[in-house]
C-alpha positions in Angstrom: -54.8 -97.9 25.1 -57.1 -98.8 28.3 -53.6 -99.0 30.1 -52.2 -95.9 29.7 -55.8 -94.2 30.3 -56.3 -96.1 33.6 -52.0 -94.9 34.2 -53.2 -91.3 34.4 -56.2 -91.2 35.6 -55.0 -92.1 39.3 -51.4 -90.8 39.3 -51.1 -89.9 42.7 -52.3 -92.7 44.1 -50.6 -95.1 41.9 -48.1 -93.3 44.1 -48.7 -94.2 47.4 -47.4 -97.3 49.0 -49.8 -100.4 48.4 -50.6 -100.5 52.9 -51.9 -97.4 52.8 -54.0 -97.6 49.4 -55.8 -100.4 51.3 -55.9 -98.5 54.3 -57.2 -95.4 52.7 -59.9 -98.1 50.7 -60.9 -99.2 53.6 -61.4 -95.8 55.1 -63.7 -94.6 52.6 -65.9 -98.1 52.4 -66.2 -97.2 56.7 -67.1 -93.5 55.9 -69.6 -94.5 53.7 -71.0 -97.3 56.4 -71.0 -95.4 59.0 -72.8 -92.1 57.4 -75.2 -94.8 56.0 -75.5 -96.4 59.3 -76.4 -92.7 60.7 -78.9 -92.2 58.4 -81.0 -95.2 59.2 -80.5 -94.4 62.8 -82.0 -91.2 62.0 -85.0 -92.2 60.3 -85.7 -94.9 62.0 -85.7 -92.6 65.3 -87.3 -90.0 63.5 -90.7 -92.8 63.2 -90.3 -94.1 66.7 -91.1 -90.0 67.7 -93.7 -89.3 65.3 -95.4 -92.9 66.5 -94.9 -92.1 70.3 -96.4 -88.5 69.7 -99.1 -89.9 68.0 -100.1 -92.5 70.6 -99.8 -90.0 73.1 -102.2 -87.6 71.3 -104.7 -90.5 70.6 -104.5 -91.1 74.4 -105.4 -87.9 75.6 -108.0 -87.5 72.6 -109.6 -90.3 74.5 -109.5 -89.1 77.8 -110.4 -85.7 77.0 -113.6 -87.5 75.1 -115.1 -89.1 77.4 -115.1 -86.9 79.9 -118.7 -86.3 81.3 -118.3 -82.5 82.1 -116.9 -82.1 78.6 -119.8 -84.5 77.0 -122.6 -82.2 79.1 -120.7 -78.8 77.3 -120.7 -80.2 73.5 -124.4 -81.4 74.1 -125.6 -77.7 75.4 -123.5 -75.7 73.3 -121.9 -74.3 76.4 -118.7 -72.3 74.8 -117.6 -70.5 77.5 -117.5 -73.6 80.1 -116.0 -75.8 77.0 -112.5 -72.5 76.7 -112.4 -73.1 80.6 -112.3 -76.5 80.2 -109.7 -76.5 77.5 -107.3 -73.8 79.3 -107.4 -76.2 82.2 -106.4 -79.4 80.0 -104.4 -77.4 78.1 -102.2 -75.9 81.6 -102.1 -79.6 82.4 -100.4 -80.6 79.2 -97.3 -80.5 77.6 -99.8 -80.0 74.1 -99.8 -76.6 72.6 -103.4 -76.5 71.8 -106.2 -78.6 72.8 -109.7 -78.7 70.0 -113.1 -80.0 71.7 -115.5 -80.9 68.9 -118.7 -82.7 68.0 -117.6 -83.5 64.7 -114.9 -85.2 62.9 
C-alpha cells in the first residue's frame, strides 16, 4: 500500500531521468543555502550598522558634553545661546537632531 501511495505522489518526477533528479536535488538544497546564506549576511550587517551608528552617536554625545561653552549654557539656563549652539553642531553633522540636556 505505501508503494503505490509513494508511485503517485511524485509522478512526474518519477519521470525524469535519474541525472537530472539529482541535479534538480541539488538545485533546490543550493537555493535553500544560498537564500539562507543571504539572510545571515543580512542580519549580521544589519548589527554591524546599528553598532557603528551607535558608537558614533556615543562619540559625539561625548564631545558635545564636555564642551565648556555648552557646560557654561546648561549651568545658566541660557536657551537661546544653547539653539545656536545646537544649529551649529547640528550644520556640522550628518545627525538629524541634536538634544543638549542636564538630565538623563
Amino acid at each position: 500500500m505505501s508503494y503505490q501511495k509513494n508511485k503517485k505522489l511524485f509522478p512526474f518526477f518519477r519521470q525524469l531521468a535519474f541525472p537530472l533528479r539529482i541535479f534538480l536535488l541539488i538545485l533546490v538544497v543550493s537555493v535553500f543555502i544560498v537564500a539562507a546564506l543571504a539572510q545571515y549576511l543580512s542580519a549580521s550587517f544589519e548589527d554591524y550598522l546599528a553598532s557603528h551608528v551607535r558608537d558614533m552617536a556615543m562619540n559625539q554625545a561625548k564631545i558635545i558634553a564636555s564642551n565648556d561653552s555648552i557646560i557654561a549654557a546648561v549651568k545658566n539656563r541660557d536657551y537661546k545661546r544653547l539653539a545656536i549652539i545646537a544649529n551649529k553642531l547640528q550644520r556640522g553633522t550628518d545627525f538629524d537632531y541634536v538634544v543638549i540636556g542636564d538630565r538623563f
